[in-house]
N, C-alpha and C positions, 0 to 999 in steps of 0.2 A: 290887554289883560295880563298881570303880572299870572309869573309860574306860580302853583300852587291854589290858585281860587278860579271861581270864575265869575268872581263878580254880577255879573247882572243877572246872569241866570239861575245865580243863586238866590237874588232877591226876588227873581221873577217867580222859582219855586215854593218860595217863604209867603208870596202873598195869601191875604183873603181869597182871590178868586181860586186859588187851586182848591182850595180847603172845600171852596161850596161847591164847585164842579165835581169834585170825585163826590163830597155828599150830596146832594142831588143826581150822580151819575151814576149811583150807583143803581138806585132807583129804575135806572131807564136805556144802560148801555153796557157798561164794562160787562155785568154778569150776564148782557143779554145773550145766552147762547144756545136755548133748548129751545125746540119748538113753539109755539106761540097759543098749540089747540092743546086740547085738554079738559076735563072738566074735574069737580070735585069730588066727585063718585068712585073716580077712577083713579083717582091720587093714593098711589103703594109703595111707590124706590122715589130715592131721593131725586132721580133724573126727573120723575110725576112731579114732585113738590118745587123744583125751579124751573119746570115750567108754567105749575101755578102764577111762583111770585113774576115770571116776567108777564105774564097777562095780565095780574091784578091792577095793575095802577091804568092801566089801557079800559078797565070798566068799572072803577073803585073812586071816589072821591074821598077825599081825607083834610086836616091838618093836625098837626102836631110839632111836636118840642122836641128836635135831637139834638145831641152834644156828641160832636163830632173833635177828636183829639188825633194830632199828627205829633211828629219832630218841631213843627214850630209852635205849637199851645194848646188850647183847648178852646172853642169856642161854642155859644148856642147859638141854635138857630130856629127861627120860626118858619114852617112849611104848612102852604097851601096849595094843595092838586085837585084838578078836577078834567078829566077828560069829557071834550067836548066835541061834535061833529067830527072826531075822527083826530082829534088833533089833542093834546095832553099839553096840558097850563100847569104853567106852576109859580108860584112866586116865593122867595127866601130872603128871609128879613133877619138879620144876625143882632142878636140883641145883648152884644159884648163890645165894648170898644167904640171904634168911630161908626157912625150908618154906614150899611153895607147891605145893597141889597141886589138880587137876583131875578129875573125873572125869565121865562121861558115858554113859547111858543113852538109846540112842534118839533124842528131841527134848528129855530132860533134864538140867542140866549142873549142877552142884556146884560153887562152889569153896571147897576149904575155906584160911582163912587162918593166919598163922603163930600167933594167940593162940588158934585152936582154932573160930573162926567160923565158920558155911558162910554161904553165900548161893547162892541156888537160882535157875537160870534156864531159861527152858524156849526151844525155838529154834522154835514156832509159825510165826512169821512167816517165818524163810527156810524152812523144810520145807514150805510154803504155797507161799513162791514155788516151790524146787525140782520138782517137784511137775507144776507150772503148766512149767517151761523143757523138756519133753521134750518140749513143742511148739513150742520156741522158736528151733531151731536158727537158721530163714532167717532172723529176725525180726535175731537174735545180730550173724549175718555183715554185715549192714548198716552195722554199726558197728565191728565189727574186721576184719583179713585173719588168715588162721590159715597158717603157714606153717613148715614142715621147715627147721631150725636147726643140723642135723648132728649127727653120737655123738660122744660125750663117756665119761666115767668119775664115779661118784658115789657114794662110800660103800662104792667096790672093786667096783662092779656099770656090769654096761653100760647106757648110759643113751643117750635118744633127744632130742632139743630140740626144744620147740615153742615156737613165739612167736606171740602174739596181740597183732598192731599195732592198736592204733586209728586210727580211719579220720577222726578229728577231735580237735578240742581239748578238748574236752568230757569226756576220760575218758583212763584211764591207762592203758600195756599191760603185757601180762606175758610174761617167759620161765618156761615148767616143763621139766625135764629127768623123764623118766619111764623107769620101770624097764622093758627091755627083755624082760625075765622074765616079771615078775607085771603091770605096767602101773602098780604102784604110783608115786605124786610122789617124788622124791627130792628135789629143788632147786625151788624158786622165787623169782623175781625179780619186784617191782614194781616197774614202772617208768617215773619220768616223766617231765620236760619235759627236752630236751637230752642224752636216756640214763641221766639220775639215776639211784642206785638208791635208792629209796625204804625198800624192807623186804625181806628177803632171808631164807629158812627152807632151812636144807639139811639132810641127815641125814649123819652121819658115821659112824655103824654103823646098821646093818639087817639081820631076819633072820626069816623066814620060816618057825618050826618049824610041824610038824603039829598039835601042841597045845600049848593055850598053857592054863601050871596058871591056873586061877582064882582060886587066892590073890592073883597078880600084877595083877587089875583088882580087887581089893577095896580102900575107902576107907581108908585110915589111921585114920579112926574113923566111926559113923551117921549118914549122908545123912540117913534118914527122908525119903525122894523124898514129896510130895503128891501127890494125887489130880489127875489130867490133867482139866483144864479142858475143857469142852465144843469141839472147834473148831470155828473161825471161817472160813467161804469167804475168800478173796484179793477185796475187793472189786472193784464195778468204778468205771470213774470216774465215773459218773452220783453214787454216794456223798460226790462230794464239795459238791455241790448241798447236803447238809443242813450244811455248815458255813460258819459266818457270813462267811466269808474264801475268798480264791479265788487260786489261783496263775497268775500274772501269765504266767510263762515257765517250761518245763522242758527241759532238754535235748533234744536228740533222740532218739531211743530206750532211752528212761527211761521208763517204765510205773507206774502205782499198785501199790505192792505189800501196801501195808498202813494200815489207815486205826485211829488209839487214843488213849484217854487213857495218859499215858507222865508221870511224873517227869521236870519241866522240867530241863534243865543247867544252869540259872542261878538254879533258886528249886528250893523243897521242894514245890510244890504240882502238880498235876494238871492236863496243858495239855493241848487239841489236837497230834496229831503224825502225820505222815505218812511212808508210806515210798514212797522210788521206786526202782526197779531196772532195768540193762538187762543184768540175769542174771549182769554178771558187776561189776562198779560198784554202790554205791548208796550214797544219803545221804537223811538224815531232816530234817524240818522241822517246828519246834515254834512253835507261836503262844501268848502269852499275853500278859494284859492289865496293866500297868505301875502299879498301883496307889500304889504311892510316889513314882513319878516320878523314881527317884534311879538308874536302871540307864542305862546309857551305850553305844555303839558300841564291839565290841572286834571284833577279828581275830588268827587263832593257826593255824600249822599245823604239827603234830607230826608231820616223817615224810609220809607219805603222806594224813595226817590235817587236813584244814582243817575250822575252826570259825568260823562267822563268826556275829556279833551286830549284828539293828541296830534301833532304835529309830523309830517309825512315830504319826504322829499324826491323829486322826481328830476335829474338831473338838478340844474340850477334853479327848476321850481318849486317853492315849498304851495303845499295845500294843508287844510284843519279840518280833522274828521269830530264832529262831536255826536254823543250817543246817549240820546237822556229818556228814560224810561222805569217802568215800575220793574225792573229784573236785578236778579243781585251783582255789585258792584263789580267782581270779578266777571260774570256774562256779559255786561257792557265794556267791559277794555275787551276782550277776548273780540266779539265784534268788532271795536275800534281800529285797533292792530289791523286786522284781517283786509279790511278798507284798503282795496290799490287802482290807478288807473289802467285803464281796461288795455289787454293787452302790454301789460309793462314789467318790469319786475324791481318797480320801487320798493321801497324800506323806509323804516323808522329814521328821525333823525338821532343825530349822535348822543341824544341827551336821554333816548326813550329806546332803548336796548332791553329791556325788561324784556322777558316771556310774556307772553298772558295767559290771564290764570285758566286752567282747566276750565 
């Protein structure tokens, strides 16, 4: 990986597939963090109204048209949801560019690609957090203000604004406009330093029939879903005691959310990786150990997306902390830097002396 880029995982972040995971995730994960009960009678403060939209799609069937825009383009997409026996279908059919489509079972997701590919992913790790966030409310408000943004119109339907400021630098807010109806997302906005808009998912048609035929969530061609891996608790941070390294700094209410071996961003081989969340943010950190000596300090951030690379020496060993997540670019080196092996009093190498930022 020459200095300055990083190459695949910047192509990795450019793909289709992130663009439809966070628009469809948005749906079903990243904002899941308020209780799950509720009803609509009792819908007052904006914490009542994103509890709504996280139950809605759990007892709502829909499809519709959103056009979902990042740093790498604009794309539409076709959605069909329909909760079933306890379990939430969905299928995404991106109707720009090459076929691309998406489908999802529960905590299982498909994508299949345009030469006929699938690749299978399973969302363990947020459905682990989400899970864990229906205790998280107070823990949430620490870090954002949640507040009434006024009605609006979205997709030809009444829609309500919610905005969740962050209460520091350390993370990003969001505007959601939500269906005044069903409680369903219509619009969402990220957004961050100075009002930016980061990423932006809106629906342009929506529509709520009684039943939704099941040809419409079927795959273009066989998933062949795998057998569901044993789960794993949400560890705790004591967990992190069994690895050889130790994080220096973490945000403020950012939490352990998942402790793995994960496919490095910057090499083919099996690193250390960690996640951390504060239910509605998170970014992951990978440690590995620099065996050719030839990987260098890069920085990248796509969109909402920072990737930061940096190179760490320990005696005659070099190790590569990488730190890629939806926080702003200076919060990920500030993390990265921080990164040392446990018990040691390693440093930057000669070439990455910088401070990190505030």
């Amino acid at each position: 990986m020459s200095k300055g880029t990083l190459g695949v995982m910047g192509c990795s972040l450019k793909g289709g597939l992130k663009a439809a995971l966070v628009a469809g995730g948005l749906l079903f994960s990243a904002l899941t963090f308020a209780q799950t009960s509720g009803s609509q009678s009792s819908v007052a403060t904006p914490a009542d109204w994103l509890t709504r939209m996280v139950a809605a799609p759990s007892v709502t069937a829909y499809e519709g048209l959103f056009v979902y825009e990042n740093a790498s383009g604009i794309s539409a997409v076709r959605i069909f949801h329909k909760p079933e026996d306890n379990i939430q279908k969905e299928r995404l059919i991106y109707q720009d560019g090459p076929y691309r489509e998406i489908v999802r079972e529960g905590d299982k997701i498909a994508f299949i690609r345009p030469d006929g590919d699938i690749s299978r992913f399973r969302t363990e790790g947020v459905s682990g957090l989400v899970e864990r966030l229906s205790n998280y409310q107070d823990d949430l408000r620490q870090s954002y203000r949640l507040l009434f943004g006024g009605n609006d119109r979205v997709a030809g339907r009444n829609a309500l604004r919610i905005e969740v400021q962050p209460r520091d630098s350390h993370r990003y807010g969001f505007a959601l406009w939500l269906d005044r109806d069903t409680g369903l997302m219509l619009r969402s906005e990220l957004i961050g330093e100075k009002g930016a808009i980061l990423e932006r998912l809106q629906y342009v048609d929506l529509s709520t029939p009684q039943e939704l035929p099941a040809q419409l969530l079927e795959p273009s061609r066989p998933v062949n879903w795998q057998p569901a891996p044993k789960k794993q608790p949400v560890p705790e941070a004591s967990a992190l005691k069994a690895l050889s390294w130790e994080m220096g700094w973490i945000p403020s209410g950012f939490e352990l959310a998942g402790i793995s071996q994960a496919d490095s961003p910057v090499s083919r081989q099996k690193v250390d990786s960690l996640l951390f969340s504060d239910g509605l943010s998170a970014f992951s950190v990978f440690v590995e150990k620099d065996q050719s000596k030839v990987l260098g300090p890069a920085s990248e951030q796509i969109g909402a997306t920072a990737a930061i690379s940096r190179l760490f020496r320990q005696g005659d060993d070099y190790f590569n902390v990488t730190v890629i997540g939806e926080i702003p670019v200076g919060v990920a080196e500030r993390v990265a830097v921080s990164v040392k092996p446990r018990n040691s009093s390693s440093q930057p190498s000669a070439d990455q002396n910088d401070k990190p930022s505030p």
